[in-house]
N, C-alpha and C positions, 0 to 999 in steps of 0.2 A: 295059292299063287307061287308060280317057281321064282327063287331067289338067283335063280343066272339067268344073264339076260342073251340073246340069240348070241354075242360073240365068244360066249364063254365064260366071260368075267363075273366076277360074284359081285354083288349086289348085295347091300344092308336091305334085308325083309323090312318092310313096313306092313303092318295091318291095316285094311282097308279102312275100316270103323274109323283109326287112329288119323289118320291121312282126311279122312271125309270131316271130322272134327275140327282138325288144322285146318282145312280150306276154308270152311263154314266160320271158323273164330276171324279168320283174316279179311274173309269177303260181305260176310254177314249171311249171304245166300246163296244157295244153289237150284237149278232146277236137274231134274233127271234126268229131261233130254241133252241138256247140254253142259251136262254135270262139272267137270274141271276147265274153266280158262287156260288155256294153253302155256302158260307162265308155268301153272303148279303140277300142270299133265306134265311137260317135262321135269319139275324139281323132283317130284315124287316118282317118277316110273311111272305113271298112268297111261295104258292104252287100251284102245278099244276092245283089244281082246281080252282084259278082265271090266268090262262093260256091266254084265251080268251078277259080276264079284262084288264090283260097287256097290252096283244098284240095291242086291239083298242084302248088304250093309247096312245098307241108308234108311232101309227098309226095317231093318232090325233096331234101328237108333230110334225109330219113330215107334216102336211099337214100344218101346222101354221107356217113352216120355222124355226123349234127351233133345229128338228134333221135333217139330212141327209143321205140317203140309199147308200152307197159304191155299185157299178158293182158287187163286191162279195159276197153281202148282208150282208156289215157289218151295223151299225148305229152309226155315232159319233154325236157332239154335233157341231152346227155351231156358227158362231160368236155372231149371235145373242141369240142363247139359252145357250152361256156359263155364262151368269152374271143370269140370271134363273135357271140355274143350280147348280151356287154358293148357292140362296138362298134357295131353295129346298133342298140340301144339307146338310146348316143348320138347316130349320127346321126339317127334317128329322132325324139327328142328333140328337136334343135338344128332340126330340119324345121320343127316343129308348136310351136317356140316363139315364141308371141309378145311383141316387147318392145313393150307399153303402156306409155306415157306415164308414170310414177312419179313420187310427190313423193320429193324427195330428202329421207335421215331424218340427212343431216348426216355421214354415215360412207363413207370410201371402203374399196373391197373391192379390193385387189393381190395380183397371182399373179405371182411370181416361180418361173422354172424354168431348169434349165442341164442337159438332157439331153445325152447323148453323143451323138457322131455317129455310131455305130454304132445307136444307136436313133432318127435321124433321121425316122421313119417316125411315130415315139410326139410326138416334137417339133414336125411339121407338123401333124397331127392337134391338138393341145392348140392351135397358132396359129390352124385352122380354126374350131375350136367355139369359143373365147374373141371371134373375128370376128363368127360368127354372133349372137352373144347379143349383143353390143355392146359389148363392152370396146377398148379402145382403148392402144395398144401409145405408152408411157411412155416408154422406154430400150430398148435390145434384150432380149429377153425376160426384162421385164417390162411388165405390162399392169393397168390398173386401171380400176376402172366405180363409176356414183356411187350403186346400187342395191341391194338384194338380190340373191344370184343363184340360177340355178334350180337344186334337188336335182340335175340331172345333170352340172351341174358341180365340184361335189364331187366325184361318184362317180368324176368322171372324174380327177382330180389324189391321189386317193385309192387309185387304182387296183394293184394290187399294182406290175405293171412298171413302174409311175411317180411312186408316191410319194416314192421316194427325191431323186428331184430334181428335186419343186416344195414350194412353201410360198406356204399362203394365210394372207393377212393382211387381218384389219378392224380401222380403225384412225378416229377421231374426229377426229386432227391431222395433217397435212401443215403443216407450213410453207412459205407463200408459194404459194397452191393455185389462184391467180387462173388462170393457167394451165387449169390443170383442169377449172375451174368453164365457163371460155369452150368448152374441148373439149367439153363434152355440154350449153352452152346452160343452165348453169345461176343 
C-alpha cells in the first residue's frame, strides 16, 4: 500500500493485518463484504482500492488462528488474537493520533510505572505510546502531559498484564511546576 495519498501528502503507513485487528478489537466484528464501517474507513485510510489488500489480510489472520469465520460469514477475534489485537489497537491508535494544539484546563496527567524486567517488552512499549502522544518523561519512569489524554491510553496502563505496575494520576497542584509549564510552552 502507497504511503501518499492522491494529494501528495504523506500519510503514516498502517499495516493492513494492524488496522483489521484494531477494527475487530473495537467492533467485535467484521464481515468481508462489508469489511470497515465507515467511521474507521476514514480514521484509518481504508478504500476500496486496497479492497483485495484487506481482504488477504483478514485471510492471513484466519489462517494463523488470530480470527475466526462465523457460518454466517461474520469474523470475530479468537482468544488467541485478542491480546494481538489489543496491541494493534494501540499502535494503530498512537498512528492516527493527532496532538492538536490544546488549551491547557490547569491539570497535569502523570503516569507512574515500575514494570519488571522480565516484562521489559510491556515497559518499552508504555515508553513508545506515552512518546507518541506527547508526554514527556519527568524522572525515570515517570512521565507527565499538560492535557487530556486519549481513550487508548488508558486502555493501555489498564491493561490486564500491566496494570499492576502503573498508576495514573490527574492532579490540579504540582508544587513549583515552572518547570513544566516551560516543557510544553505553556
Amino acid at each position: 500500500m502507497n504511503n501518499i495519498n492522491k494529494q501528495g501528502a504523506k500519510k503514516k503507513f498502517l499495516s493492513a493485518t494492524k488496522i483489521i485487528l484494531a477494527v475487530l478489537r473495537e467492533t467485535g466484528k467484521i464481515t468481508a463484504q462489508s469489511f470497515f464501517p465507515p467511521q474507521y474507513a476514514k480514521k484509518y485510510g481504508y478504500t476500496s482500492l486496497y479492497r483485495n489488500y484487506y481482504r488477504n489480510s483478514l485471510y492471513g489472520l484466519k489462517r494463523r488462528g488470530v480470527v475466526e469465520k462465523t457460518s454466517d460469514g461474520i469474523y470475530r477475534l479468537t482468544k488467541q488474537g485478542e491480546k494481538e489485537a489489543f496491541f494493534a489497537y494501540l499502535n494503530t491508535e498512537s498512528r492516527v493520533y493527532k496532538s492538536e494544539k490544546q488549551k491547557w484546563d490547569k491539570k497535569w496527567r502523570i503516569v507512574f510505572f515500575d514494570v519488571p524486567e522480565k516484562k521489559r517488552a510491556y515497559r518499552d512499549y508504555i515508553r513508545m505510546i506515552l512518546k507518541t502522544v506527547g508526554f514527556k518523561e519527568f524522572q525515570k519512569s515517570t512521565w507527565i502531559f499538560p492535557y487530556p489524554v486519549p481513550k487508548f491510553i488508558k486502555d493501555m496502563l489498564f491493561e490486564e498484564n500491566i496494570k499492576q505496575y502503573t498508576r495514573f494520576i490527574t492532579t490540579y497542584d504540582i508544587e513549583y511546576d515552572k518547570d513544566l509549564k516551560r516543557m510544553f510552552d505553556l
